[in-house]
VOGU-3710 file (C-alpha; in Angstrom, 3 decimals, decimal comma):
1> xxxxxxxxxx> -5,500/-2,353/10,323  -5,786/-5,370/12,509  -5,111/-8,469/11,593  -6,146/-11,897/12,264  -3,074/-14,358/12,177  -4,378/-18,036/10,910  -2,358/-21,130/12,778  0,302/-21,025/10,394  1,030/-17,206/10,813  1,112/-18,335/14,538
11> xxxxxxxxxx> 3,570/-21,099/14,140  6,051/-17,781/12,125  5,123/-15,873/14,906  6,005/-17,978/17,923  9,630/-18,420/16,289  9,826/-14,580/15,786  8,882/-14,252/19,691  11,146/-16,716/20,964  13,903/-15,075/18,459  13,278/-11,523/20,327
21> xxxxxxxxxx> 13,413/-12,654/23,623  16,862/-15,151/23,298  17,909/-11,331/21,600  17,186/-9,664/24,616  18,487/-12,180/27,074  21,805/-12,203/25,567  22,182/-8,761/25,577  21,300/-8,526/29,372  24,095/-11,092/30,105  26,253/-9,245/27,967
31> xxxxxxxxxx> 25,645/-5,660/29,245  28,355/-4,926/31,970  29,281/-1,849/33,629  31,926/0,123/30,683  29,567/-1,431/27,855  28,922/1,243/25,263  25,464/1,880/23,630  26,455/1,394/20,235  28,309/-2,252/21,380  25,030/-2,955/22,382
41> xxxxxxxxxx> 23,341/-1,722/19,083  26,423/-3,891/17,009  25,711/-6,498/18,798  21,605/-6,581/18,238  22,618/-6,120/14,561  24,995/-8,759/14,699  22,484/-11,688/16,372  19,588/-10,285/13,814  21,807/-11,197/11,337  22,875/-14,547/12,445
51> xxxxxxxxxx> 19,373/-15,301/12,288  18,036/-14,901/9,045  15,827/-11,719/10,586  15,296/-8,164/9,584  14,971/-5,249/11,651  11,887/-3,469/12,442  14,003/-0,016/13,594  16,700/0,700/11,155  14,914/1,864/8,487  11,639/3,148/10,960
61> xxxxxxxxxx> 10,275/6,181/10,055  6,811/7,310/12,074  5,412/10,819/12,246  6,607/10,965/16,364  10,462/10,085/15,138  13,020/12,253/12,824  13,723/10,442/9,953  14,821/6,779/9,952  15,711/5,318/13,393  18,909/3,827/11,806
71> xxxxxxxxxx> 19,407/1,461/14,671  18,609/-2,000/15,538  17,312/-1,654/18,920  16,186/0,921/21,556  18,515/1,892/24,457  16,861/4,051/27,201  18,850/4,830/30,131  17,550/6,529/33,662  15,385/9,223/32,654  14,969/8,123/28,931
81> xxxxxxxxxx> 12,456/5,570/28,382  11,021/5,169/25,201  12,848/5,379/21,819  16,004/5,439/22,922  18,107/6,045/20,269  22,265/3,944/20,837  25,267/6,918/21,170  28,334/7,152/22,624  27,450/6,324/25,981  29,476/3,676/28,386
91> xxxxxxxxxx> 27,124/2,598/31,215  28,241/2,964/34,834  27,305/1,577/37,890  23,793/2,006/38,693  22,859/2,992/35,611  18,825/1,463/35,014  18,958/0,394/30,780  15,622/-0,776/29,013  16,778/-2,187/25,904  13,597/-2,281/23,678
101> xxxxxxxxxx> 13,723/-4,792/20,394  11,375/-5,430/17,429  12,423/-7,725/14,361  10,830/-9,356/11,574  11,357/-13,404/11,012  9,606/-15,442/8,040  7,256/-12,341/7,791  5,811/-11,818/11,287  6,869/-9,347/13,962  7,237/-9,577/17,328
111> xxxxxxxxxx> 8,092/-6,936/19,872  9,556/-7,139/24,032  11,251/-4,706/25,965  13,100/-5,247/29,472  14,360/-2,873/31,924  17,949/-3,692/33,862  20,273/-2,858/36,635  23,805/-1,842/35,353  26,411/-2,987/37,598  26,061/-4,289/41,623
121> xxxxxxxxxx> 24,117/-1,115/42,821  20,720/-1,603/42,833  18,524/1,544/44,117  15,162/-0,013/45,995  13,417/2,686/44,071  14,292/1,373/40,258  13,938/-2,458/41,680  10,540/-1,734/42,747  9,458/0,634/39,677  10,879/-1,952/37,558
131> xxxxxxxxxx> 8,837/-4,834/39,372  5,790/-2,855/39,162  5,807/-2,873/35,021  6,245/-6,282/35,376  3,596/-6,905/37,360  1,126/-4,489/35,204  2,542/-6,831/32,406  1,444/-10,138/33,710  -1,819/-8,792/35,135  -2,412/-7,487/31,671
141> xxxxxxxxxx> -1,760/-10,667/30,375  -3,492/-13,035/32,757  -7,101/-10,534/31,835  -6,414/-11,413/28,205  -8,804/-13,778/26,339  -11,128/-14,244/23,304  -14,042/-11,498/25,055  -12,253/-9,162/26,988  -12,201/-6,146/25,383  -8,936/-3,494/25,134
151> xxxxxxxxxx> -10,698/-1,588/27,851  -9,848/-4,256/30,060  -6,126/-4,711/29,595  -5,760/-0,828/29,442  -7,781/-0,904/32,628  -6,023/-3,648/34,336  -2,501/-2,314/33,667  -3,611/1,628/34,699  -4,848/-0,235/38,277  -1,460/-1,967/38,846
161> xxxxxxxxxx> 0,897/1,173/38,175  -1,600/3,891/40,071  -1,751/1,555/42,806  2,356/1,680/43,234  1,737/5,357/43,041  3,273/5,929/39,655  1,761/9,032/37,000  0,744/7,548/33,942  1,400/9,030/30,211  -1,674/8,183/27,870
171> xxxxxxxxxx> 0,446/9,050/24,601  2,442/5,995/24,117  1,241/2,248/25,108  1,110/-1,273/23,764  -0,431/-2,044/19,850  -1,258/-4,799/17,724  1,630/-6,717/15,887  1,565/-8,934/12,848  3,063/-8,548/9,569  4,258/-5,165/10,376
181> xxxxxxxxxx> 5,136/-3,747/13,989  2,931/-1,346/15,018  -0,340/-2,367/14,006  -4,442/-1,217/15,834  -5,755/-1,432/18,125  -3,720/1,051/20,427  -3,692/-0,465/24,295  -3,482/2,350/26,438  -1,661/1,798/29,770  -4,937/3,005/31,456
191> xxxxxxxxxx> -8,761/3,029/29,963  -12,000/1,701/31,503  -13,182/-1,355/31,120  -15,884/-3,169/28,914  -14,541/-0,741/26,050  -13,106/-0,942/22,705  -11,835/-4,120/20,508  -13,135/-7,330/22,148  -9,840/-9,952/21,918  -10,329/-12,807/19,355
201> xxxxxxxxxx> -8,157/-16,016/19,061  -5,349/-15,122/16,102  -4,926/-11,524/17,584  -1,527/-10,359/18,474  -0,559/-7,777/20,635  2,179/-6,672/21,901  1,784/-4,760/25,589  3,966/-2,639/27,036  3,579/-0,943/30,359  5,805/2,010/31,129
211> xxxxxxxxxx> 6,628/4,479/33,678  8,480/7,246/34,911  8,713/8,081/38,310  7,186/11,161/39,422  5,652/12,348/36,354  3,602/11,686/33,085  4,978/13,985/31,084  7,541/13,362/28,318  10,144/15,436/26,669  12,056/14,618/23,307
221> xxxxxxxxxx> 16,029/14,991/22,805  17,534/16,775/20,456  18,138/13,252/18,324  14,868/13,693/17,344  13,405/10,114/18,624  14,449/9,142/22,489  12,156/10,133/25,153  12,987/11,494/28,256  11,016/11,928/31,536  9,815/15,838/31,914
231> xxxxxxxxxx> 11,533/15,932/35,768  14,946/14,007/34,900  12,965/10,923/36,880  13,971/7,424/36,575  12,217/5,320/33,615  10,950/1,870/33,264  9,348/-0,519/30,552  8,731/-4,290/30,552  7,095/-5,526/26,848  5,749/-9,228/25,720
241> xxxxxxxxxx> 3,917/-9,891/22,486  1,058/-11,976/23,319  -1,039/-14,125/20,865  -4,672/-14,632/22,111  -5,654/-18,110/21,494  -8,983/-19,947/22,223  -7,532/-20,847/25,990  -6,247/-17,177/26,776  -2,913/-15,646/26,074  0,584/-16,821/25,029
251> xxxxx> 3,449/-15,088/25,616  5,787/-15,282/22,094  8,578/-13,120/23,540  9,839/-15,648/26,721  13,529/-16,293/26,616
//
């Protein structure tokens, strides 16, 4: 399914961005070296709660996951980097954390993800892998406008991270977001361009470049749902949901 938000589904929507990415700024000024997973995960529940939100994880249950998620947001640390399911796990020094949120306000979803440094050490290697999903992301974002077609942002984003040198896995990528989270069409993190669903003001999407460092290949933990780099390599992930409007592409999910 992909839907077609009308202005006032847009108005709900740009409060459910904004919502996810105060969320996720919190958290980062929160998240100190000796901070616990599952603090984090109490807190996320706590904040969705204070707004008058509802989770889009807790009660998630895809085909790729086991069972319901049962959390309220995603915690992926050093080699995981998608799905990363909160346990028992304080962060040290060093440590790179993508915290990974999705929640539901008034009806509409909206979806970010950011990748951190735990802690004053700060390898150049995770700085620069981190900065490169960044970059993918706002590339991505600048080549999206009522015309361009899905091929374009896949393309665009694919360019950015095999330019840095970094494998790319074709299994998980960005998606359409609306009244539920994961939504069509799928936005690869590579594709060729002039191909697939051409962007049309109301759209949302929500795109997510990721990467791991020497590698595209994923492995799954025994929880059933986090996923882990193939090599033990380092992970990153930077997310925005976008709307595409009649002058390009807004980014719901800004701090």
């Amino acid at each position: 399914m992909i839907e077609i938000l009308t202005p006032a589904e847009l108005t709900r929507a740009r409060a459910a961005g904004a919502l996810v990415g105060r969320i996720l700024q919190t958290l980062k000024s929160r998240v100190a070296v000796g901070t616990n997973l599952l603090e984090i995960d109490s807190w996320t529940a706590a904040l969705i709660a204070e707004a008058g939100a509802e989770s889009c994880y807790v009660d998630y249950a895809p085909s790729f996951g086991r069972g319901p998620f049962g959390h309220y947001i995603c915690t992926a640390v050093n080699d995981a980097v998608l799905h990363g399911m909160p346990h028992d796990y304080a962060l040290v020094d060093g440590d790179l954390l993508t915290l990974d949120l999705a929640v539901t306000l008034d009806g509409i979803a909206a979806d970010a993800a950011i990748s951190v440094i735990v802690g004053p050490t700060r390898a150049p290697a995770d700085v620069a892998m981190i900065e490169t999903t960044e970059r993918a992301l706002a590339a991505a974002i600048a080549a999206a406008h009522p015309g361009a077609r899905i091929g374009d942002l896949s393309y665009t984003i694919g360019s950015v991270l095999h330019e840095a040198g970094y494998p790319v896995n074709l299994e998980f990528g960005g998606h359409g977001i609306g009244s539920t989270m994961h939504q069509d069409p799928h936005v690869s993190n590579d594709g060729r361009p002039g191909r697939g669903y051409r962007l049309r003001p109301g759209l949302l999407l929500a795109l997510e470049p990721w990467v791991m460092a020497d590698t595209a290949e994923l492995v799954t933990d025994a929880d059933g749902w986090t996923l882990r780099s193939a090599t033990g390599a380092r992970t990153a992930h930077s997310e925005h949901t976008i709307a595409i409007t009649p002058d390009g592409a807004e980014i719901l999910t800004l701090p």
